[in-house]
N, C-alpha and C positions, 0 to 999 in steps of 0.2 A: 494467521496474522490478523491483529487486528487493524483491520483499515480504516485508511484516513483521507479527507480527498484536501489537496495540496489549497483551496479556498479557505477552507476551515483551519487549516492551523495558520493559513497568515492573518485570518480576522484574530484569533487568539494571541499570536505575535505581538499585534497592533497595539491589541489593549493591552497584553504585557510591558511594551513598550511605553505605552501611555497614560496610564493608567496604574494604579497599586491593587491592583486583584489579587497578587502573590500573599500571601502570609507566612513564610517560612519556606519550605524546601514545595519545588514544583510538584503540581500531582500532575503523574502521567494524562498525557494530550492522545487518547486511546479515543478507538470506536464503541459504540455499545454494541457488538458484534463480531467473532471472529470468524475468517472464512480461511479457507487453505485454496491451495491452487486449482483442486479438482470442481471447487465451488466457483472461484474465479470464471475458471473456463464456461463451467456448462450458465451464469449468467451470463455471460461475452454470446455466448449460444441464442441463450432465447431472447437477447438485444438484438444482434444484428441477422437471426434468422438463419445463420450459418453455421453447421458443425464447427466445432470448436474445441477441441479435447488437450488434458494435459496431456506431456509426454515426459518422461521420467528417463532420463538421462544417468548415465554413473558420474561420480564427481570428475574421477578422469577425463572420461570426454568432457563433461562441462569445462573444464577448468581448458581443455586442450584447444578448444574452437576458438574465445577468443583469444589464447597467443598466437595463435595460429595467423589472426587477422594486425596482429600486432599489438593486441595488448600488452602490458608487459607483463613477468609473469608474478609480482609483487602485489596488484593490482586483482590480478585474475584470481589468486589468492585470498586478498580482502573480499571479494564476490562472493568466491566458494565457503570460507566461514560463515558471511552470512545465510547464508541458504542451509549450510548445516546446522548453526541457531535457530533458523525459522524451524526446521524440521524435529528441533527437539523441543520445540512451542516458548522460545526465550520473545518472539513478537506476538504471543495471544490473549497477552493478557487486553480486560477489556474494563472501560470503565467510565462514569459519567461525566466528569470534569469536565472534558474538553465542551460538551453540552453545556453544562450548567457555565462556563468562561463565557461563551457565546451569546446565551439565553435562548436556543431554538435546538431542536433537533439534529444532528452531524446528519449533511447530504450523504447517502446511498450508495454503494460502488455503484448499483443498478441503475442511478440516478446522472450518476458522471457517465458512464460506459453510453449510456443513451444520448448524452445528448454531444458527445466523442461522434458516435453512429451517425448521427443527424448528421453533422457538421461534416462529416466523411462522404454524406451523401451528396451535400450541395455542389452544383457547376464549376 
Protein backbone atom coordinates (compact mmCIF):
# COMPACT_ATOMS: atom_id res chain seq x y z
CA UNK A 1 0.00 0.00 0.00
CA UNK A 2 1.03 3.16 -0.40
CA UNK A 3 0.85 5.12 2.78
CA UNK A 4 -0.41 8.13 3.91
CA UNK A 5 -0.43 9.70 7.28
CA UNK A 6 -4.13 11.17 7.97
CA UNK A 7 -2.17 15.05 8.54
CA UNK A 8 -1.18 15.13 5.16
CA UNK A 9 -4.22 14.66 3.30
CA UNK A 10 -6.18 16.97 5.38
CA UNK A 11 -3.55 19.93 4.74
CA UNK A 12 -4.32 18.82 0.90
CA UNK A 13 -8.08 18.79 1.72
CA UNK A 14 -7.60 22.32 3.01
CA UNK A 15 -6.07 23.75 0.12
CA UNK A 16 -8.52 21.75 -2.04
CA UNK A 17 -11.04 23.28 -0.46
CA UNK A 18 -9.56 26.56 -0.52
CA UNK A 19 -7.74 27.09 -2.92
CA UNK A 20 -7.79 26.19 -7.04
CA UNK A 21 -4.77 23.77 -7.02
CA UNK A 22 -7.09 21.28 -9.08
CA UNK A 23 -6.77 21.71 -12.89
CA UNK A 24 -8.92 18.95 -14.24
CA UNK A 25 -9.41 15.47 -12.70
CA UNK A 26 -7.51 14.78 -9.08
CA UNK A 27 -4.01 13.21 -9.15
CA UNK A 28 -3.97 10.52 -6.90
CA UNK A 29 -3.07 11.80 -2.97
CA UNK A 30 -0.38 8.72 -2.84
CA UNK A 31 2.87 8.21 -0.73
CA UNK A 32 6.37 8.36 -2.52
CA UNK A 33 6.66 4.74 -1.05
CA UNK A 34 4.83 1.66 -0.92
CA UNK A 35 5.16 -0.70 1.91
CA UNK A 36 2.92 -4.07 2.51
CA UNK A 37 2.09 -5.36 5.92
CA UNK A 38 5.31 -7.44 6.51
CA UNK A 39 7.07 -3.81 6.23
CA UNK A 40 4.49 -2.23 8.50
CA UNK A 41 5.18 -4.70 11.21
CA UNK A 42 8.88 -5.06 11.36
CA UNK A 43 8.93 -0.71 11.35
CA UNK A 44 6.09 -0.89 14.31
CA UNK A 45 9.27 -3.40 15.39
CA UNK A 46 12.22 -1.20 15.53
CA UNK A 47 9.85 1.87 16.72
CA UNK A 48 8.72 0.51 19.82
CA UNK A 49 11.63 -2.02 20.44
CA UNK A 50 9.17 -4.93 20.49
CA UNK A 51 8.54 -7.94 18.24
CA UNK A 52 6.09 -7.22 16.02
CA UNK A 53 5.22 -9.63 13.27
CA UNK A 54 2.58 -9.99 10.48
CA UNK A 55 0.17 -12.93 10.88
CA UNK A 56 -1.58 -14.08 7.77
CA UNK A 57 -4.91 -15.14 8.54
CA UNK A 58 -7.33 -17.08 5.67
CA UNK A 59 -10.16 -14.71 4.55
CA UNK A 60 -12.43 -16.93 6.24
CA UNK A 61 -11.29 -16.40 9.52
CA UNK A 62 -10.82 -12.91 8.84
CA UNK A 63 -14.05 -12.23 7.60
CA UNK A 64 -15.44 -14.72 10.66
CA UNK A 65 -13.83 -12.68 13.95
CA UNK A 66 -15.49 -9.73 13.45
CA UNK A 67 -19.23 -11.06 12.85
CA UNK A 68 -18.46 -13.05 15.44
CA UNK A 69 -18.10 -9.70 17.68
CA UNK A 70 -20.97 -8.42 15.80
CA UNK A 71 -20.12 -6.87 12.83
CA UNK A 72 -22.36 -7.30 10.53
CA UNK A 73 -21.71 -9.54 7.80
CA UNK A 74 -22.25 -6.75 4.93
CA UNK A 75 -19.69 -4.85 6.41
CA UNK A 76 -17.14 -7.61 7.23
CA UNK A 77 -17.44 -8.10 3.59
CA UNK A 78 -16.55 -4.60 2.56
CA UNK A 79 -13.27 -5.19 4.88
CA UNK A 80 -12.47 -8.50 3.20
CA UNK A 81 -12.56 -6.95 -0.48
CA UNK A 82 -10.42 -4.58 0.60
CA UNK A 83 -7.57 -6.53 1.93
CA UNK A 84 -7.94 -8.72 -1.11
CA UNK A 85 -7.35 -5.24 -3.43
CA UNK A 86 -4.49 -4.47 -1.22
CA UNK A 87 -3.12 -7.90 -1.90
CA UNK A 88 -3.50 -7.79 -5.52
CA UNK A 89 -1.43 -4.12 -5.19
CA UNK A 90 -4.94 -1.97 -6.34
CA UNK A 91 -3.41 0.50 -3.06
CA UNK A 92 0.58 0.63 -4.29
CA UNK A 93 0.61 2.72 -6.64
CA UNK A 94 2.73 5.66 -5.54
CA UNK A 95 3.36 9.05 -6.63
CA UNK A 96 4.42 12.82 -5.94
CA UNK A 97 1.31 14.91 -5.94
CA UNK A 98 0.35 14.70 -2.74
CA UNK A 99 4.12 16.35 -1.95
CA UNK A 100 4.24 18.68 -4.66
CA UNK A 101 -0.02 19.91 -3.24
CA UNK A 102 1.72 20.33 0.06
CA UNK A 103 5.12 21.81 -0.83
CA UNK A 104 7.37 19.52 1.75
CA UNK A 105 7.97 15.98 1.94
CA UNK A 106 4.66 13.29 3.02
CA UNK A 107 5.65 12.50 6.96
CA UNK A 108 7.00 8.86 7.35
CA UNK A 109 4.93 5.77 8.55
CA UNK A 110 8.16 5.56 10.66
CA UNK A 111 7.60 9.14 11.56
CA UNK A 112 3.89 8.76 12.72
CA UNK A 113 4.47 5.25 14.40
CA UNK A 114 7.16 7.16 16.51
CA UNK A 115 5.74 9.55 17.77
CA UNK A 116 2.20 7.09 18.20
CA UNK A 117 5.10 5.23 20.66
CA UNK A 118 6.17 8.37 22.34
CA UNK A 119 2.60 9.44 23.29
CA UNK A 120 1.91 5.72 24.29
CA UNK A 121 4.68 5.97 26.62
CA UNK A 122 3.65 9.14 28.54
CA UNK A 123 1.80 8.91 32.41
Amino acid sequence: MSWTSHDDLAEAAALALTEDVFDGVTPALAGPVAVDLADVAAIASEVTGRPIRRVVVSDDDYRAAPVARGLSEHVADLLLGMFAASRQGAFARVDPALSGLIGRPTVPLRDVLEVHDRSAALP
